[in-house]
VMD Tcl script that draws the C-alpha trace (Angstrom):
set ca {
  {-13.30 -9.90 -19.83}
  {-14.77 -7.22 -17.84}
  {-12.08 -5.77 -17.00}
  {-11.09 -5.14 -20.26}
  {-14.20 -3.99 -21.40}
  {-14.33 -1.03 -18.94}
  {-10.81 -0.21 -20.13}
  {-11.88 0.09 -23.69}
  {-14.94 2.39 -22.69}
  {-12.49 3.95 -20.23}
  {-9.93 4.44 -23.21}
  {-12.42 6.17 -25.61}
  {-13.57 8.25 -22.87}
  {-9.83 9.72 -21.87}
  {-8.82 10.16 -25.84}
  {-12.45 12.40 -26.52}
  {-11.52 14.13 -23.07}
  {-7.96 15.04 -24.13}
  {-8.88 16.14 -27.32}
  {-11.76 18.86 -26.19}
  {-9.41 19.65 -23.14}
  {-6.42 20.51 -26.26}
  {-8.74 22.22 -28.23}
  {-10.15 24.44 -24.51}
  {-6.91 25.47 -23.80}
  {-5.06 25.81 -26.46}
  {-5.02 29.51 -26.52}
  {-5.75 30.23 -22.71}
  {-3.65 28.54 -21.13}
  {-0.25 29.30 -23.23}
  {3.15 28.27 -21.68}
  {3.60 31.96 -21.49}
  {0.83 32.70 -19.81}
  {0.75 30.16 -17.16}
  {4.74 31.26 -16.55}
  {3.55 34.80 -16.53}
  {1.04 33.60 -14.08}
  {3.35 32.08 -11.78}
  {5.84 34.84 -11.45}
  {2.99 37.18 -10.43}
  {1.74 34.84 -7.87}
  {5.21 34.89 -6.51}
  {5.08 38.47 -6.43}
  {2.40 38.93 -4.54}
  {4.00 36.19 -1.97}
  {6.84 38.36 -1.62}
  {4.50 41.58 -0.83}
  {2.98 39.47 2.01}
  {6.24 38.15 3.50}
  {7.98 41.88 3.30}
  {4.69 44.03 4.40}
  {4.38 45.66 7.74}
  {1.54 43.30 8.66}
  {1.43 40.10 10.62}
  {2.29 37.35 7.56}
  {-0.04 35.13 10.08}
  {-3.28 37.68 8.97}
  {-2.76 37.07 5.46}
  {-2.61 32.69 6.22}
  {-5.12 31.87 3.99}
  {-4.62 34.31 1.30}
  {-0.74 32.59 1.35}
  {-2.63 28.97 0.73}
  {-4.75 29.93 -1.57}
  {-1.85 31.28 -3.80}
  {0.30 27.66 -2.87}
  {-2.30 26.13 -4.36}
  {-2.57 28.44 -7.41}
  {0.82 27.93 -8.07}
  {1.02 23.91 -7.55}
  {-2.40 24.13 -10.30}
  {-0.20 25.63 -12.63}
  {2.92 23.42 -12.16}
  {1.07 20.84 -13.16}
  {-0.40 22.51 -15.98}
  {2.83 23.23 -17.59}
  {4.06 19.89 -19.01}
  {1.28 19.48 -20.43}
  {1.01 22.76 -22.58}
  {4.72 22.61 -23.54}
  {4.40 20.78 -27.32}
  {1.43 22.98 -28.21}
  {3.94 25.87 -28.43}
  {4.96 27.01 -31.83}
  {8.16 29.15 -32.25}
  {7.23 32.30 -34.82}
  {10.45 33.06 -36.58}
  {9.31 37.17 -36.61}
  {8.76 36.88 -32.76}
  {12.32 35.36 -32.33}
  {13.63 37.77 -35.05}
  {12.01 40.38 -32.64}
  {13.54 39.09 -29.45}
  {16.99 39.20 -30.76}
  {16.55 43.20 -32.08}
  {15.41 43.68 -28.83}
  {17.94 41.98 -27.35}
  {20.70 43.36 -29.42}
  {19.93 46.76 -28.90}
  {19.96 46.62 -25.06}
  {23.07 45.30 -25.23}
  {24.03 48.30 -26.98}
  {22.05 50.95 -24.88}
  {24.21 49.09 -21.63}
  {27.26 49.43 -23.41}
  {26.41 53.17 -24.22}
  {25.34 54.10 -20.72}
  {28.71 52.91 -19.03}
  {30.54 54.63 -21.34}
  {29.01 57.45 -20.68}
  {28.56 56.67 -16.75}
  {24.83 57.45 -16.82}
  {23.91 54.95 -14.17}
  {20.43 54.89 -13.79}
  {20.10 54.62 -17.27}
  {22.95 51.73 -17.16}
  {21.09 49.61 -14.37}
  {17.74 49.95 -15.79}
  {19.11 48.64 -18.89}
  {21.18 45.66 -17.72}
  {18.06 44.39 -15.38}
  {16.12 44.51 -18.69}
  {18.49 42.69 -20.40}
  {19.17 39.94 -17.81}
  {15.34 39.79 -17.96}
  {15.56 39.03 -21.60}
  {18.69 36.35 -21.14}
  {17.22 34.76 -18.03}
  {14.11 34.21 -20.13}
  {15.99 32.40 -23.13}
  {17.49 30.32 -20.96}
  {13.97 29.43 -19.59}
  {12.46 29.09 -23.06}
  {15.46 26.96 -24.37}
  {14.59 24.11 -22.20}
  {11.15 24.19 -22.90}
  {11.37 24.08 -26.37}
  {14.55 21.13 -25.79}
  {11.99 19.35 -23.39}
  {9.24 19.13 -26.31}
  {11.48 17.87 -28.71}
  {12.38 15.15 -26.37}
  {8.65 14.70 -25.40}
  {7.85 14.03 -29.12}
  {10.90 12.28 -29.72}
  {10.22 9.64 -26.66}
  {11.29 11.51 -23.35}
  {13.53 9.17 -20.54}
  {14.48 10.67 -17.08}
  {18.00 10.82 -17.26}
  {17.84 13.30 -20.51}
  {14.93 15.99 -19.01}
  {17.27 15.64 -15.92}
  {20.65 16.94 -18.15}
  {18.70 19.38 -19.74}
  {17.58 20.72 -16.70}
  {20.07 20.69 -15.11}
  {21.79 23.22 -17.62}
  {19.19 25.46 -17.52}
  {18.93 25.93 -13.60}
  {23.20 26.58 -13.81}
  {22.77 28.98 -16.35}
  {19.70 30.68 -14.47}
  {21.95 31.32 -11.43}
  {24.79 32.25 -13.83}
  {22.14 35.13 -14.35}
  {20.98 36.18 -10.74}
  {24.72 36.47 -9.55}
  {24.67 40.64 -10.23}
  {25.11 42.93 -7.97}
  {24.06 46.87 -8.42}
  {24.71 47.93 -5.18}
  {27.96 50.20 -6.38}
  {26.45 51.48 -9.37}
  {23.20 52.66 -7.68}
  {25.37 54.39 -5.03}
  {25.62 56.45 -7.86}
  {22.62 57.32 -8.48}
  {21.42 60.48 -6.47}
  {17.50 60.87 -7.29}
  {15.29 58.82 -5.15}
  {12.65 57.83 -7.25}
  {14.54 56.69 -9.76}
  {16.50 54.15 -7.00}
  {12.80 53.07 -6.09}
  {12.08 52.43 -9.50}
  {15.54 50.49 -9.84}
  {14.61 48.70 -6.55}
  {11.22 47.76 -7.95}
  {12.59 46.34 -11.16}
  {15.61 44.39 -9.19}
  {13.02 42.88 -7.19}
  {10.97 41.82 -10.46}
  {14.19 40.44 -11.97}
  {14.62 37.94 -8.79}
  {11.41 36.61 -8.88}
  {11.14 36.31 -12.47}
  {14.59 33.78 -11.60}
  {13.24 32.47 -8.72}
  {10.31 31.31 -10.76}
  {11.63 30.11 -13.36}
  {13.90 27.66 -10.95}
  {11.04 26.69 -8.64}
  {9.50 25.48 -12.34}
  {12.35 23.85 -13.52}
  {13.17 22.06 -10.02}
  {9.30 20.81 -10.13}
  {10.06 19.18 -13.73}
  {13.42 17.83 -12.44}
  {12.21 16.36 -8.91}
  {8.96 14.56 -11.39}
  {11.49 13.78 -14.63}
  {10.53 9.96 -13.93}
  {6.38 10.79 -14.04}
  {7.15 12.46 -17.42}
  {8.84 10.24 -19.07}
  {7.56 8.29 -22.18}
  {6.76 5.18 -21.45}
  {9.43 2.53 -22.47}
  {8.00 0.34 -24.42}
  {5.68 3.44 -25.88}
  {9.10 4.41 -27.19}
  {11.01 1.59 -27.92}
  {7.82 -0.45 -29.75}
  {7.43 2.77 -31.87}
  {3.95 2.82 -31.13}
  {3.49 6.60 -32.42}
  {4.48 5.19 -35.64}
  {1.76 2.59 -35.55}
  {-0.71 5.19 -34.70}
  {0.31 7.86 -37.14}
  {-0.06 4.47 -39.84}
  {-4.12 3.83 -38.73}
  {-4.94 7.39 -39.21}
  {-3.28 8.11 -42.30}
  {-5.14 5.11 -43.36}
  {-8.65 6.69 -41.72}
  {-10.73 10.04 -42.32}
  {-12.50 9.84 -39.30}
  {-11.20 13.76 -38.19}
  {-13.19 14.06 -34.73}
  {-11.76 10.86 -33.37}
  {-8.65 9.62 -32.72}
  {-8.79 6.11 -34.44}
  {-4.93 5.20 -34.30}
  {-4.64 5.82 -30.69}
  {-7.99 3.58 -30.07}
  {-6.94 0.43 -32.05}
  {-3.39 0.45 -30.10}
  {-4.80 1.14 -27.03}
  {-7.19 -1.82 -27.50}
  {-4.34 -3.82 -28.88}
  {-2.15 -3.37 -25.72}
  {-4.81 -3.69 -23.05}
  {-5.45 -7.25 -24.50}
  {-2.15 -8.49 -25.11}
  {-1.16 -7.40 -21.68}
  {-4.41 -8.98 -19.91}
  {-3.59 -12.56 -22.04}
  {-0.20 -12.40 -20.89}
  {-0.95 -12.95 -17.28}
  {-1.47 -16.09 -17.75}
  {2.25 -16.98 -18.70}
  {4.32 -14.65 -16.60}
  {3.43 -16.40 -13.57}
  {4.87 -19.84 -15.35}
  {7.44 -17.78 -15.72}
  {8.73 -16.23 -12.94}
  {7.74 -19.81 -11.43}
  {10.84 -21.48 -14.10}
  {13.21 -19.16 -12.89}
  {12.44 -19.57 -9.06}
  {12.93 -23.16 -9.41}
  {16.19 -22.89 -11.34}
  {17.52 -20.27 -8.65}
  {16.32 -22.00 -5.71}
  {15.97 -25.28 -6.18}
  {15.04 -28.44 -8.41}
  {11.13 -29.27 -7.14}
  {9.23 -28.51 -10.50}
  {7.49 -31.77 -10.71}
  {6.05 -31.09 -7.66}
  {1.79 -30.33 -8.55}
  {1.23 -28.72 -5.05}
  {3.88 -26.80 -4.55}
  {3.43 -25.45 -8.29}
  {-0.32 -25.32 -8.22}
  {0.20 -23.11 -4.98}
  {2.49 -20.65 -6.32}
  {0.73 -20.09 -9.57}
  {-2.52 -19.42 -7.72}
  {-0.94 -17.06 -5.63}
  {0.72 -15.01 -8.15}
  {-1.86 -14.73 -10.89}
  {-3.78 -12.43 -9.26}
  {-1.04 -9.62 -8.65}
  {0.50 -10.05 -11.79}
  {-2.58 -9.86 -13.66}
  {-3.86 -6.71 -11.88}
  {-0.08 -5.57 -12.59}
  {-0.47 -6.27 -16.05}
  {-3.35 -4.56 -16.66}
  {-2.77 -1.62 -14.64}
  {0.87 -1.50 -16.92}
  {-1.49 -1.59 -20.13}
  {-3.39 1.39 -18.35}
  {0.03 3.27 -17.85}
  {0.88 2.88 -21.80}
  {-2.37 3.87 -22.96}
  {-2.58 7.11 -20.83}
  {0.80 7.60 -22.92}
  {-0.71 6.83 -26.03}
  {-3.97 9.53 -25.36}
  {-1.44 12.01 -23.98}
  {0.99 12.12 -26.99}
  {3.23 13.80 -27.43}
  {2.20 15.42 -24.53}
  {3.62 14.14 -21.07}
  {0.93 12.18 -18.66}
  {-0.23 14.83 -16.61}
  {1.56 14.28 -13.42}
  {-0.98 13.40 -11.21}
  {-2.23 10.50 -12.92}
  {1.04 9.16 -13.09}
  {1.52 9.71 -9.64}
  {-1.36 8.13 -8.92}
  {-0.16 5.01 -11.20}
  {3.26 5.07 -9.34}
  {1.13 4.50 -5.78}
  {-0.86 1.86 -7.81}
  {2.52 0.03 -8.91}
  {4.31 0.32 -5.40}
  {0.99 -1.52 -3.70}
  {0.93 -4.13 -6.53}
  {4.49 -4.95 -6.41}
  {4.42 -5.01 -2.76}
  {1.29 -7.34 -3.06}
  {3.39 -9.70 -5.28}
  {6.50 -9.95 -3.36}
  {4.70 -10.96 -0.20}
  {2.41 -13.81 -2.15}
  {6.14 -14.95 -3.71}
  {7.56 -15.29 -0.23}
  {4.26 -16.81 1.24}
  {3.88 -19.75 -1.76}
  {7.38 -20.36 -3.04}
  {9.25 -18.54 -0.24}
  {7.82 -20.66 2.31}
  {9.14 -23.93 0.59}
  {12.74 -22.37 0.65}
  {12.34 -20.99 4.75}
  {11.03 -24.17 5.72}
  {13.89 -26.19 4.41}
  {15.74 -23.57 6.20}
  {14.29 -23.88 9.65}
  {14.22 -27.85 9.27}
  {18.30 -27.92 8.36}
  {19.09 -25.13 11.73}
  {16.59 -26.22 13.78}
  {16.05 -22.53 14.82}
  {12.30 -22.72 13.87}
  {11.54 -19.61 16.40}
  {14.58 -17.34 14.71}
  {13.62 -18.13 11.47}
  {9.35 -17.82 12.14}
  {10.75 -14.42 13.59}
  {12.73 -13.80 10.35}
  {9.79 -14.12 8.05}
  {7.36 -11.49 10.34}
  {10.26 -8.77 10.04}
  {10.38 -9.31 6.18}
  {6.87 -8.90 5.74}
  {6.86 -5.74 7.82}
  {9.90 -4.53 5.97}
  {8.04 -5.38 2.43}
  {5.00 -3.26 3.74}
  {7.32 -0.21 5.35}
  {8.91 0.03 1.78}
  {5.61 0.42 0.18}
  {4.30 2.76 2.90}
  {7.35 5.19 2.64}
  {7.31 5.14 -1.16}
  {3.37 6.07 -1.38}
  {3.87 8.84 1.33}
  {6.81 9.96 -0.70}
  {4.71 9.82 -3.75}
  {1.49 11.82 -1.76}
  {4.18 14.68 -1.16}
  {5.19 14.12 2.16}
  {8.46 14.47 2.84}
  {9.78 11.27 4.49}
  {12.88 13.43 6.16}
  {11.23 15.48 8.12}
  {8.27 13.19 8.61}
  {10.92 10.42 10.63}
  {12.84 13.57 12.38}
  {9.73 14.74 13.76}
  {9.19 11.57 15.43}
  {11.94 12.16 17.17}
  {13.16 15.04 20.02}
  {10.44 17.52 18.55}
  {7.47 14.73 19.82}
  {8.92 13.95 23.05}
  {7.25 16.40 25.23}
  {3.80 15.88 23.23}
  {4.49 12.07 24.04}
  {5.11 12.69 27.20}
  {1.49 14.60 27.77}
  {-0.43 11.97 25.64}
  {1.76 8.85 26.56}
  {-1.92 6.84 27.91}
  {-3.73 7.98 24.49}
  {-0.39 6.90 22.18}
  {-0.33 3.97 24.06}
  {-3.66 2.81 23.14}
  {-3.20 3.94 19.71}
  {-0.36 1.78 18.90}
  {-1.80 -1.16 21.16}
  {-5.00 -1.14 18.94}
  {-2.44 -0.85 15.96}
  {-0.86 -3.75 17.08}
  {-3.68 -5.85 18.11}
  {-5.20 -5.30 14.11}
  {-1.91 -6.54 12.36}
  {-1.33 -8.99 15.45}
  {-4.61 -10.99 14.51}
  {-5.51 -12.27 18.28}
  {-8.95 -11.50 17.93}
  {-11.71 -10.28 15.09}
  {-15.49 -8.62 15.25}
  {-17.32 -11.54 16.33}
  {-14.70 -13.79 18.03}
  {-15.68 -15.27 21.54}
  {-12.97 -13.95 23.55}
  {-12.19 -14.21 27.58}
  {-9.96 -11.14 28.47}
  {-8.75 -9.92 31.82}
  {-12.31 -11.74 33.17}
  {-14.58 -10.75 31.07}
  {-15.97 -13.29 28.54}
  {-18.38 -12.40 25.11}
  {-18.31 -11.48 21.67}
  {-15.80 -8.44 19.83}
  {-18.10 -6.16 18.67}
  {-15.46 -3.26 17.30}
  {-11.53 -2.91 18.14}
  {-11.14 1.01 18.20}
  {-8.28 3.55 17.86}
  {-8.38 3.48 21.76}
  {-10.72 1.06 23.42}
  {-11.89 -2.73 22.46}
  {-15.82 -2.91 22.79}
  {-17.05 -6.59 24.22}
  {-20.54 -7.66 24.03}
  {-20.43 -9.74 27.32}
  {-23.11 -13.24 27.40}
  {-25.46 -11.59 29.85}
  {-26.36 -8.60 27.21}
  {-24.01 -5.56 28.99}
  {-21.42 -3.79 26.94}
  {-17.79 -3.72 28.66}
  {-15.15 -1.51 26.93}
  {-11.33 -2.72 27.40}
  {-8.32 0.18 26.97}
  {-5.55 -1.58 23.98}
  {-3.04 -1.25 26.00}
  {-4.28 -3.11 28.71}
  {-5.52 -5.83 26.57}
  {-1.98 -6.25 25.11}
  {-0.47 -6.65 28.60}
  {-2.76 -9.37 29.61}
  {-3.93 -12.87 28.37}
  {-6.30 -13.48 25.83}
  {-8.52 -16.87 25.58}
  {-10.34 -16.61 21.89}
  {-12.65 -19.35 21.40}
  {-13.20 -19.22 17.82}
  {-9.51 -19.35 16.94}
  {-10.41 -22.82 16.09}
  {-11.24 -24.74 13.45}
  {-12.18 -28.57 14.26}
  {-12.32 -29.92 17.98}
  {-14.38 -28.76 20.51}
  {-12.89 -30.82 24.03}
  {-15.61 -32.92 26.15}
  {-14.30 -35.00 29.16}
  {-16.70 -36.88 31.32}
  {-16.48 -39.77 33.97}
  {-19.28 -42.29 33.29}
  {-19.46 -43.85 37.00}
  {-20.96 -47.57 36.79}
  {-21.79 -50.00 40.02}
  {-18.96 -51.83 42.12}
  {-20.78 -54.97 40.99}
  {-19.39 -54.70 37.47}
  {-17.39 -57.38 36.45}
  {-13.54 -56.98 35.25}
  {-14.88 -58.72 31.64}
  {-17.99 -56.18 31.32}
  {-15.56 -52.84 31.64}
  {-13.26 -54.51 29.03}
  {-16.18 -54.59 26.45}
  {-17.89 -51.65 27.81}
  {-14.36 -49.51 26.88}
  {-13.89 -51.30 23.28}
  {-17.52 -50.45 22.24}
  {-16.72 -46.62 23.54}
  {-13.54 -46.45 21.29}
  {-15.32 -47.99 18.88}
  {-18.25 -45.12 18.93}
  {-15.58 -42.49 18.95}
  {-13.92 -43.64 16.01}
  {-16.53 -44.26 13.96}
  {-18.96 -41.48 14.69}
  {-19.56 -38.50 12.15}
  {-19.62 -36.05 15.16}
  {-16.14 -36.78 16.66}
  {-12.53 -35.21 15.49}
  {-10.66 -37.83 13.90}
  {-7.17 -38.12 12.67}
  {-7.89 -36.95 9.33}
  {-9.43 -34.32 10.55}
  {-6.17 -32.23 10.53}
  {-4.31 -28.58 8.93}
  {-1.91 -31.16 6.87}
  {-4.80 -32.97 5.45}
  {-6.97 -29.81 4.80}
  {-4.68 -26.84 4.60}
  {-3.07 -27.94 1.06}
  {0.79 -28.31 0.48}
  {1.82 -24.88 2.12}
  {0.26 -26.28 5.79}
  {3.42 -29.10 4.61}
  {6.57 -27.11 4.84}
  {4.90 -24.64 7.32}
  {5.04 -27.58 9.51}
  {8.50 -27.11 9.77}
  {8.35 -23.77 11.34}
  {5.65 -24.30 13.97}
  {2.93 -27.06 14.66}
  {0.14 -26.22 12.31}
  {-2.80 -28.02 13.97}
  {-2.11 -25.95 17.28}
  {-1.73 -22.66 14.98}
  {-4.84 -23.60 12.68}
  {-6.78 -24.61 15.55}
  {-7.40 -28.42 14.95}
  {-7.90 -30.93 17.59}
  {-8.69 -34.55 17.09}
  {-7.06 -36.97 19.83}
  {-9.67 -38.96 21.86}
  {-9.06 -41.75 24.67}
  {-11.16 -44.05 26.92}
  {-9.95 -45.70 29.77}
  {-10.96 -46.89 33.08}
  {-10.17 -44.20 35.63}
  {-9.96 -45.27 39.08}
  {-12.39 -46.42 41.74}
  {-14.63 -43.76 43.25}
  {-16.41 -43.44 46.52}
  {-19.41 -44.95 45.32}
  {-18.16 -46.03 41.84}
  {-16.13 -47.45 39.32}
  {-15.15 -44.42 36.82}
  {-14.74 -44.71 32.73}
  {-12.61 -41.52 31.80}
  {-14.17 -40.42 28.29}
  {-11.88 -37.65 26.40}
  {-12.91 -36.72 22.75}
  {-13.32 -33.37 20.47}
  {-16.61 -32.92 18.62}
  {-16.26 -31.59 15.02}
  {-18.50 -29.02 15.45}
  {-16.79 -25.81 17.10}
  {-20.40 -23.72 17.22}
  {-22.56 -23.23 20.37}
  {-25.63 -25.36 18.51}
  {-23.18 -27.43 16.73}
  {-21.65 -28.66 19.78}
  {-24.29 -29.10 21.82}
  {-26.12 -31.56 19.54}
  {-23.17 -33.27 19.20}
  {-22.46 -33.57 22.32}
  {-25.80 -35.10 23.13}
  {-26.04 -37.62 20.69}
  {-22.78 -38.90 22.10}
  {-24.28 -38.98 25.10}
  {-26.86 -41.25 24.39}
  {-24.76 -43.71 22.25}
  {-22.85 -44.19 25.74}
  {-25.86 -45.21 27.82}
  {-27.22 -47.81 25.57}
  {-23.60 -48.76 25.24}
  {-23.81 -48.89 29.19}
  {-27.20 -50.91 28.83}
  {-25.92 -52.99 25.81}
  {-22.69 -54.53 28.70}
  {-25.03 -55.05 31.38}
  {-23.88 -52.18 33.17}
  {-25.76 -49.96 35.53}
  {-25.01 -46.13 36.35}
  {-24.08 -45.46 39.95}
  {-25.09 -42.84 41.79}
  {-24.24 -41.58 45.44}
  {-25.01 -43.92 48.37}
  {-24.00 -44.86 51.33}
  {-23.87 -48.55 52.71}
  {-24.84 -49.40 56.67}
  {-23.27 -52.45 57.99}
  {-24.48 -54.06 61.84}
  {-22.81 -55.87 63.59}
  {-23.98 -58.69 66.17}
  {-24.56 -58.05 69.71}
  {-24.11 -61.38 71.98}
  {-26.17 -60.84 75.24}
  {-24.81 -61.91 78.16}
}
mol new
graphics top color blue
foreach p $ca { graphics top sphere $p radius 0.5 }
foreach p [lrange $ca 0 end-1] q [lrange $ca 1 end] { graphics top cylinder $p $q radius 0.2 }
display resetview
């Protein structure tokens, strides 16, 4: 319930917001301007790249403008309904437009080719323009009407063929022609103008192409008719300063989504079972799965609800790019999330069966690592594709371009990816009791290149990744029940067979009885629910878990100077304190079992025999 209370506060907040920020910019920030804008910024770019200078002096100034122009990329989509089209201004446009086409035919005619040039770059100005406006305009009406990716993309599309249908001229003859030099600077100047004002125009259109699927309307936005619903509530209201229909529905879908996480998961749960297999009536395996997946799907869900109602304050203006960018990352670490909880609770059930049927329990364990890396490589890629890195050139510059800065750095990149390795490998945490390469204490940080070890006597050693991933590692808290004792408990040779017989039974009897020992129950199947069950099948889940729990008693064998009990036996508690208290009470349970049979404790001695001397 607190999550949805946030998103109502969160929802009221964003709809105020969007309204002032409407309101702000309505007549600053024009479509026209911020295109104007952009072809300018361009312009300057080109001045840099052509000057006489070093283009390396002017670095920053060439950022700065990058960043200019990605400000207003993202600015555009979001101006694009408030434009209104004034039937004198388009009455004015075609005049204009008519009448150059008239002044080009005259000059021609009459082979006045200054005139002529200057005339046709105005009017393939003019035309490159309408092509640029025509989308716009189309893209609103589709942004009203309930925008989808595959339309912006055909409109586009048009628009960028019909924009290079315009910057295929060529003026080189005609100026030939043309004798006076300023007027073939001026000609230059306005050619130039022409190519960026193209140029700009496509690098806008591309950016709306390559992010058609961030500007889409939501689906079900569109397909539930939601605007309709919303136009409905405040015909019905008077309330001018807020918008009330956008409110209710945005409350509406936030809770419908967040009650209906409690069903999908049932869901996706019936249709497992009928693809996979027929084990619905069994409670653990069920119980398992739906406790996995309700937390995914429900953070899913409501981050879904979040997506439509940033489509509902936005209308019938796209969701500014960046937020749904951001929701795109969101989605790809949620899905990713839920896949590899499906293939851990009900996926396991299905691999298991696998492995027990082939027998191949090592392939298959192996199997079920490379999927979850593959699930998690998947995600990776798409949120670095989505943070506007590009994934080509990223992967090719791992390759011959990196060699010779691997080659320099090979001890430092080796360290790196051993500490990467030892993190996802899980053979140690901060705080584990660990024996490595001879040195025995406590993790106290696994670095980028070093492991830091807090050692027993109070000095800190530091261990190089790679070299801890090319030697063995003894962790002593990978364990969960069972810390090992074995002792000998020597008694005197003048024990009887009868005495040792008893003296054994009442140890066994101790062992299994006592509170403080490992016992069979003690065990991952018993305490690690119905997953520990099939997992069984892959690999032996009290070795992986960390469980121990077998004990034995015996007579041993017949020492130098006594008779010797073996005693073998795990204590519950795994802790320094909790072991040692264990192990002591144990300890004295066996010597007044000792006592109890009659039995003494030998120690080490030695036993002088003479011999007679006759005298003669």
């Amino acid at each position: 319930m607190k999550r949805i209370f946030v998103a109502i506060l969160f929802i009221f907040f964003m709809n105020t917001l969007h309204a002032q920020e409407k309101n702000v910019f309505k007549d600053k920030n024009s479509i026209f301007a911020l295109v104007q804008n952009y072809i300018e910024l361009n312009l300057i770019l080109e001045s840099f790249k052509n000057g006489d200078s070093n283009i390396s002096e002017f670095k920053d100034n060439i950022q700065e403008i990058e960043k200019q122009k990605q400000n207003i990329l993202t600015k555009i989509p979001l101006r694009m309904v408030s434009q209104k089209i004034d039937d004198k201004e388009v009455s004015k446009f075609l005049s204009i437009k008519q009448k150059l086409e008239q002044e080009v035919k005259t000059a021609e005619a009459k082979k006045r080719y200054y005139e002529y040039v200057d005339k046709k770059i105005k009017l393939l100005t003019l035309i490159s323009g309408e092509h640029f406006y025509r989308s716009i305009f189309e893209l609103e009406a589709m942004f009203i009407q309930g925008a989808q990716s595959d339309k912006i993309k055909i409109v586009i599309d048009k628009s960028i063929d019909s924009l290079k249908e315009d910057v295929s001229f060529d003026f080189s003859l005609d100026k030939e022609k043309v004798i006076d030099i300023e007027q073939l600077k001026a000609l230059e100047i306005a050619e130039n103008h022409l190519r960026n004002t193209v140029k700009s125009y496509n690098e806008i259109l591309v950016y709306l192409r390559n992010n058609a699927n961030l500007l889409e309307t939501n689906f079900l936005f569109s397909e539930l008719g939601l605007q309709n619903a919303i136009n409905y509530i405040n015909e019905q209201t008077s309330i001018e300063s807020v918008n009330l229909g956008k409110i209710v529905i945005s409350i509406a879908v936030i809770v419908f989504f967040y009650s209906l996480k409690f069903y999908l998961a049932k869901i996706l749960y019936f249709f497992l079972i009928r693809l996979f297999g027929k084990n619905s009536d069994n409670i653990d395996i069920k119980t398992h799965f739906l406790e996995k997946l309700q937390g995914p799907i429900g953070w899913f869900l409501f981050v879904y609800a979040l997506g439509i109602c940033f489509t509902i304050v936005y209308y019938p203006v796209p969701v500014d790019i960046r937020i749904s960018n951001i929701l795109y990352i969101v989605y790809a670490i949620l899905i990713a999330w839920l896949a590899i909880n499906i293939f851990d609770s009900y996926g396991m059930v299905v691999v298991a069966k696998l492995a027990e049927k082939s027998g191949k329990r090592e392939v298959v364990n192996l199997i079920i690592k490379i999927l979850y890396f593959i699930i998690i490589v998947i995600a990776a890629l798409f949120i670095l594709a989505h943070l506007g890195f590009n994934i080509s050139a990223l992967i090719a510059s791992l390759g011959i371009g990196g060699l010779a800065v691997a080659l320099a750095t090979k001890d430092i990149i080796a360290n790196f990816f051993a500490s990467v390795l030892l993190l996802f490998d899980d053979s140690f945490n901060q705080g584990d009791w660990v024996e490595i390469s001879g040195i025995e204490g406590t993790i106290v940080e696994i670095g980028l290149r070093k492991t830091t070890i807090r050692t027993f006597d109070n000095s800190l050693v530091f261990l190089p990744n790679s070299t801890i991933m090319g030697t063995n590692i003894k962790n002593w808290s990978k364990r969960k029940i069972g810390r090992h004792v074995k002792m000998f408990i020597g008694v005197t040779y003048d024990a009887r067979p009868e005495q040792l017989e008893k003296c054994v039974e009442d140890i066994k009897e101790l062992l299994a009885s006592s509170p403080l020992i490992a016992q069979v129950d003690d065990s991952a199947l018993k305490k690690g629910g119905s997953r520990a069950k099939y997992r069984q099948n892959l690999v032996s889940v009290n070795d992986l878990e960390g469980y121990k729990n077998a004990s034995y008693v015996s007579v041993y064998g017949f020492g130098a100077s006594s008779i010797d009990i073996e005693v073998y036996f795990y204590t519950k508690a795994v802790d320094a304190r909790g072991f040692r208290e264990a192990r002591q009470a144990i300890l004295l349970e066996l010597m007044k079992i000792v006592e109890k049979n009659n039995l003494s404790f030998a120690f080490p001695s030695q036993s002088l025999y003479i011999e007679k001397i006759n005298k003669e």
